[in-house]
N, C-alpha and C positions, 0 to 999 in steps of 0.2 A: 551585438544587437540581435533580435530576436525579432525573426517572423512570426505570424501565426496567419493560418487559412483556412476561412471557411468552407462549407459544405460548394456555396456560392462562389470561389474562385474568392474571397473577401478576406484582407487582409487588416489583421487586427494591430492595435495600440495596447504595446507591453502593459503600459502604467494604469492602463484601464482595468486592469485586470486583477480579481481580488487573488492573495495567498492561498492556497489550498485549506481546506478547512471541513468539520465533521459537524455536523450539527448530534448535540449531548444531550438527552431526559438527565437532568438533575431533580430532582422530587418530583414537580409536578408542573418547572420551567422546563424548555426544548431552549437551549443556549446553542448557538453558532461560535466555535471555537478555531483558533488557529491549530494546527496540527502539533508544533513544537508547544503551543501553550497545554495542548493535551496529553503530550509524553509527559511536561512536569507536573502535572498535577495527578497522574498516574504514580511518578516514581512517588510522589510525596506518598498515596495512599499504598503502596504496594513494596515500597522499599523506602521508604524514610530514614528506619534505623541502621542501614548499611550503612557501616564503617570502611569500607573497599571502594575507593572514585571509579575503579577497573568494572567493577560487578554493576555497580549503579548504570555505569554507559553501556556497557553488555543490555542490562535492563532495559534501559532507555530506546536500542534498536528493537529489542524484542517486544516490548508495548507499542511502539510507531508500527511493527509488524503485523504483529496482532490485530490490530488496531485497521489496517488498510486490508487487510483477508479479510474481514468482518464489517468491512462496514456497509450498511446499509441493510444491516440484520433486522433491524426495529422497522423497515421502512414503511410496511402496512401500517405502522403507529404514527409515521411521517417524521422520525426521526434515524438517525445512522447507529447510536448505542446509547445504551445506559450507561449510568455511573455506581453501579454495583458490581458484584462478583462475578454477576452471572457473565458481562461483560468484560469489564476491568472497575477497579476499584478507584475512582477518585478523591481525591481529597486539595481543593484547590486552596483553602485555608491554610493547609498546613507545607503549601510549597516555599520555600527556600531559596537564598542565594547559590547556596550551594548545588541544589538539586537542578536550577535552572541552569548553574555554566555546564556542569555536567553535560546533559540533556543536550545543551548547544554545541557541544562538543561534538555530538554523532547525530546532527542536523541532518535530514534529508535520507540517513542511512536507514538499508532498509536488509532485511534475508529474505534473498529469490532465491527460485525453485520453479524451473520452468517459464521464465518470464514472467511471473508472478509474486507477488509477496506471501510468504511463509505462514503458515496458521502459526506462529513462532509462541507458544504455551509453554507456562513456567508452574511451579508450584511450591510452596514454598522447602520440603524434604522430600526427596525421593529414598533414604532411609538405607542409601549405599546403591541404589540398581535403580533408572530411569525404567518409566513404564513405557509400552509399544504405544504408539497413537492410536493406532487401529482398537486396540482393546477399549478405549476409553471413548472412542466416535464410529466405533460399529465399521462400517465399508472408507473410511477415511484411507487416501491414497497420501503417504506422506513419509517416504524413505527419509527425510530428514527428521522423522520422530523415531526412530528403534528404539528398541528396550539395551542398555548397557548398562555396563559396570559403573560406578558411579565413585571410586576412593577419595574422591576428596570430600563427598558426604561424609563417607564413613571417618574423615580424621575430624571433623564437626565433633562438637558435645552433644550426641544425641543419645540418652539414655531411652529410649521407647518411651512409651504411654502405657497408661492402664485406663481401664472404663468398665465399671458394670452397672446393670441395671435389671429390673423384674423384670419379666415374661410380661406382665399388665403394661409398664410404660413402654418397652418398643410396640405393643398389641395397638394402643391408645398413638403413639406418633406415628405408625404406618396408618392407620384409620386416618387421620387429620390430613395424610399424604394423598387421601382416596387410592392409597397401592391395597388389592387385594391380599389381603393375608386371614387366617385364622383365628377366630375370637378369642381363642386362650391359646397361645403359643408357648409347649412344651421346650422346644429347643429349638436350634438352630444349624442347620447342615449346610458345609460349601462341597455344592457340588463339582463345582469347575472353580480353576485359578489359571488365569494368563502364563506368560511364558516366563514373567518376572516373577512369579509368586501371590503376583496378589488376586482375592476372590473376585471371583468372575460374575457366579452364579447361585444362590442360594437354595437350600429349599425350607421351610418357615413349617416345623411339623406342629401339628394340631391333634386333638381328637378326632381319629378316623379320618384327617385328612393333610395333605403336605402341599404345600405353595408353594411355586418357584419363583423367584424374582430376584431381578440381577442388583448384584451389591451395590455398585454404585447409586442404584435409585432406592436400595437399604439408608446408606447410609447418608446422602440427602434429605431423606423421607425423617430421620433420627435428628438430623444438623437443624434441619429449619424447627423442629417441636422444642430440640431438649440443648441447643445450642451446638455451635459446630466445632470447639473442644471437647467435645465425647471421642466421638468415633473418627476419628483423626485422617484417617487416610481409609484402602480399601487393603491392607496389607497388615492382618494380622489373626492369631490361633485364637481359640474359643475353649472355655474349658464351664462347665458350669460345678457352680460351689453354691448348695443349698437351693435356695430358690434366687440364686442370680445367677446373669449371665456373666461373663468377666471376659472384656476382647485384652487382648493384649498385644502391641502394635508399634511397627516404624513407620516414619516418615510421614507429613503431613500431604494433603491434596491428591493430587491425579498422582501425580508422579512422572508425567509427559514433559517432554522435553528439558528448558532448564530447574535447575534445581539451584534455589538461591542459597542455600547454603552453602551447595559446592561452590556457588561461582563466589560467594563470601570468601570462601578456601582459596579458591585459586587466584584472586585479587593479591589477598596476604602472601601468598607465596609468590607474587611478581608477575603472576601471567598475563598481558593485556587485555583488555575486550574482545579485541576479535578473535581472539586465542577462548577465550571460554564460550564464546558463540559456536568456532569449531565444534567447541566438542562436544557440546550438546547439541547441535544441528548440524552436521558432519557432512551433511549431501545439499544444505544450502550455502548461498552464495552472499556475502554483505558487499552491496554497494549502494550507488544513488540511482544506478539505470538496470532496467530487466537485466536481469543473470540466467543463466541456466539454460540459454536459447543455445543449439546447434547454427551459429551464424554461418552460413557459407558468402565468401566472396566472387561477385562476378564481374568482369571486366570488359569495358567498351572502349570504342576506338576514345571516347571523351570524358565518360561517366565510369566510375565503378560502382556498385551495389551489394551490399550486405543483405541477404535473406536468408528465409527457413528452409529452404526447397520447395517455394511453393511454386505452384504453377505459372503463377501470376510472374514474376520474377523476371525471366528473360523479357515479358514483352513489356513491364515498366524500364528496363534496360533501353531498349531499344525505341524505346518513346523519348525517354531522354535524350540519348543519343543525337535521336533524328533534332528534338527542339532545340538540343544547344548550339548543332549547327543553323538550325533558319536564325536566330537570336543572333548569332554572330556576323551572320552575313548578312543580315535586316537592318545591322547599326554600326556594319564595320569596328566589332568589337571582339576580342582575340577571347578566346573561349578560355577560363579561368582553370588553371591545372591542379587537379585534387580532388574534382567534384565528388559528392559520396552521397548514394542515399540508400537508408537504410526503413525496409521494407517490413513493417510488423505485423506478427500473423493475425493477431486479433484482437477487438476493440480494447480490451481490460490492459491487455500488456502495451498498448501503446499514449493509454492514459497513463499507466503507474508509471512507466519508465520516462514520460515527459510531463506529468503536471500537469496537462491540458484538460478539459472539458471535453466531451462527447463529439460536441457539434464545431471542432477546430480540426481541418483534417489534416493539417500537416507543418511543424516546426521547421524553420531554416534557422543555423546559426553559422554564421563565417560560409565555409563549402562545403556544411554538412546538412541533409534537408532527413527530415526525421516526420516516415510517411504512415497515415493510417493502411490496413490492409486493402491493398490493389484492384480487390473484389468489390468492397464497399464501394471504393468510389468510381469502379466504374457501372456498380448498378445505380450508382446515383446521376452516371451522363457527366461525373467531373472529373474524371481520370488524369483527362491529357490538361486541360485546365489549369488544374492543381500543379501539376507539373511544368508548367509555362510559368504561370505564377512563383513557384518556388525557383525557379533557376533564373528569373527574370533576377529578382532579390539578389541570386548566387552572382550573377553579372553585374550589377552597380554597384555592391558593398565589394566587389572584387577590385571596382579602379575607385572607388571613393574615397575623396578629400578629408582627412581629418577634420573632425566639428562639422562634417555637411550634416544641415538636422534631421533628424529621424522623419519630424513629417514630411519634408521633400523627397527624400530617399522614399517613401512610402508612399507617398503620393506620386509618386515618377511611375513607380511599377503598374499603380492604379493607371496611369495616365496611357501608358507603352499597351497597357494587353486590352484598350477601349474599354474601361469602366465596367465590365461586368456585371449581371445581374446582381440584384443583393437580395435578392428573394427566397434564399436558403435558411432550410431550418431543420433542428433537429427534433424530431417527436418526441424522443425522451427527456430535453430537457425542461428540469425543475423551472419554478418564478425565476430563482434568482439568475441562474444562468441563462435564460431568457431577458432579463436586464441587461446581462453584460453584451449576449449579442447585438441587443440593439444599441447602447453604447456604441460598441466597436461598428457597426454599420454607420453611425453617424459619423464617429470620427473619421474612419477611411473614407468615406465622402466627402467631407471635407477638404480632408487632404488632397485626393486627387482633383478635389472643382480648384482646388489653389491652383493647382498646379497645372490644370488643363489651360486656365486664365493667365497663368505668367506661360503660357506657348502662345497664345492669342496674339499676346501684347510683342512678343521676343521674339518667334519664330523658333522651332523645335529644336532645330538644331542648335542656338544660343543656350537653349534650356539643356541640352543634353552634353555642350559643354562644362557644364557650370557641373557635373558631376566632379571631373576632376582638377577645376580648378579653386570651384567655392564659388558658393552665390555672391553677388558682385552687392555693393554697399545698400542699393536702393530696394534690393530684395529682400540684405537680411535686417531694413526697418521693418518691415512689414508686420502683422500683426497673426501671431501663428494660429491658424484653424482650430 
């Protein structure tokens, strides 16, 4: 069973609660999607034709990745991503049986990095040697992109690329690009290349005068005019023959991160998923909860707690503490052994690692209570709240009756900590999450006016047996809130 708690001390109903989900610009619809419905219709457009089930589910964590770094990129637009390149490539037409068990396979798996999900970027050849991320995103902090050796590209069939064309049509598709460049471009100079080789920085020579402008806005500026089979990647020599220019070139894309050829390589050769995740993201972590956190462990005479070193730390400790003893001795009820709550530093990392929405400040599952950061909520005045609330939860589901039902067990908590304001909100939430709060306000209402009405009728302490014996025959007709 699963707590949820709002800003208000207000405890939510699981089943009310939609899947996590992205809202997609496909042409000119904005679609609401489920999360795994939008890995597969990514692998369909981005890997379809893998022959490797190992590379495909590799794939599959690094689009869901991608995917949760990125979202809410479009948001000024009122949507979370596109369904192009510039994004990820969709193609929901062309998803599959196969693409979808796949994809179900590494549900929910994600690459952290810091508590965080991974900018996890693939491309399709790195041409033997992954590129730096930094080179590719300017100031981008991302030890799990370096530039490496790449062999299992290199046992790939990749014979290079060729591509030439006049000095008039790149002059003509860098104009279309609005990139300044020279009206008749004699040649073409790399000034700078990255650490992997490939052009960094050009300079565009003209009559009496020379442009610089960085490759990769070259060869975008070339992809979107003259199609983006020309100029293949940013990694290759220049030699000019007559009045053409002639690139000559490995590997396709950035070159950042995975490289789907190698992980096509390293499938065939037996290596699993998380094994080619490794190697191309070497410093992230694949799981379903934040990774990459420095957790340190603290220990109460009742509670222990997982935090960052934050400040905060000791004294949500010892708030606990203090509450599970008044709870214990409030109800004559033997303080449950294991308690654990773990203390997240900040809003992002404690949405990704638990699913939640913004405006839910804190998960309990069994004796593990799973908290927004300490600071938030105690500049919101709900600190200790929050924490009464979530151990109250820790205390009934610790002696509760098999089959006792969710809304009495929820409504008892509601009942024990006097009903609570529900007048909690979050500023940043959207419509929709804004529906579900009120939702959940009504149901937990509910539940606790049941519940306050069968202590009316029964007397408290009859109700607060019925935890571990089971609601007795005439309570469980009743008609559920």
């Amino acid at each position: 069973m699963r707590s949820r708690f709002l800003f208000a001390a207000l405890l939510l109903v699981p089943v009310c609660l939609p899947a996590a989900s992205l809202k997609v610009r496909i042409g000119s619809t904005i679609l609401e999607m489920g999360v795994e419905e939008y890995v597969a219709a990514v692998l369909a457009g981005e890997c379809a034709t893998f022959r490797s089930d190992e590379a495909i589910k590799a794939m599959a964590v690094a689009a869901r990745s991608y995917a949760l770094h990125l979202r809410g990129r479009h948001a000024s637009q009122g949507f979370d991503l596109c369904s192009t390149t510039h994004c990820q490539r969709l193609d929901r037409a062309g998803v599959t049986p196969r693409l979808t068990a796949l994809g179900a396979q590494t549900a929910g798996e994600i690459l952290w990095f810091e508590g965080k999900p991974a900018l996890a970027s693939y491309s399709r050849s790195c041409g033997g040697r992954t590129e730096d991320g930094s080179a590719v995103w300017g100031d981008l902090r991302a030890p799990y992109l370096k530039s490496h050796d790449d062999p299992y590209c290199r046992r790939q069939s990749d014979p290079g690329w060729r591509w030439s064309a006049g000095p008039a049509e790149i002059a003509e598709a860098l104009h279309k690009a609005q990139l300044r460049a020279p009206a008749e471009i004699r040649g073409v100079t790399v000034l700078r290349r990255t650490a992997s080789g490939r052009a960094r920085e050009l300079a565009l020579e003209g009559p009496g005068e020379s442009v610089r402008v960085a490759a990769s806005s070259f060869r975008f500026a070339i992809g979107r005019a003259l199609g983006f089979q020309t100029l293949r990647s940013d990694q290759w020599q220049l030699v000019q023959r007559g009045d053409r220019l002639e690139f000559a070139g490995s590997g396709e894309g950035h070159g950042a991160g995975l490289c789907q050829l190698g992980a096509q390589q390293m499938g065939a050769e037996g290596h699993g998923y998380r094994e080619i995740l490794a190697f191309y993201y070497a410093a992230a972590q694949v799981g379903l909860t934040a990774r990459g956190l420095d957790w340190q462990r603290y220990s109460g005479e009742r509670v222990s707690l997982m935090g960052t070193g934050n400040r905060e730390d000791s004294a949500v400790l010892a708030i606990a503490d203090r509450l599970t003893g008044e709870i214990a001795a409030k109800y004559n009820w033997a303080p449950p052994v294991g308690i654990e709550i773990r203390v997240y530093p900040d809003l992002d990392t404690f949405r990704n690692a638990t699913g939640e929405p913004g405006w839910v400040a804190a998960r309990t599952s069994a004796r593990h209570i799973e908290l927004q950061p300490a600071a938030m909520l105690r500049a919101r005045g709900v600190l200790e709240s929050t924490l009464r609330h979530e151990l109250l939860h820790v205390f009934v589901e610790a002696q509760a009756v098999g089959g006792l039902p969710l809304w009495f067990r929820e409504g008892l908590v509601g009942f024990l900590e006097g009903a609570p304001s529900l007048a909690g909100k979050s500023g940043s939430a959207d419509a929709q999450q804004k529906g579900d709060q009120a939702r959940a306000h009504r149901a937990y209402a509910a539940n606790t006016a049941q519940v306050a009405e069968l202590v009316r009728r029964s007397g408290r302490e009859a109700v607060l047996g019925w935890v571990r014996s089971g609601l007795p025959p005439e309570v469980q007709s009743l008609t559920r809130p």
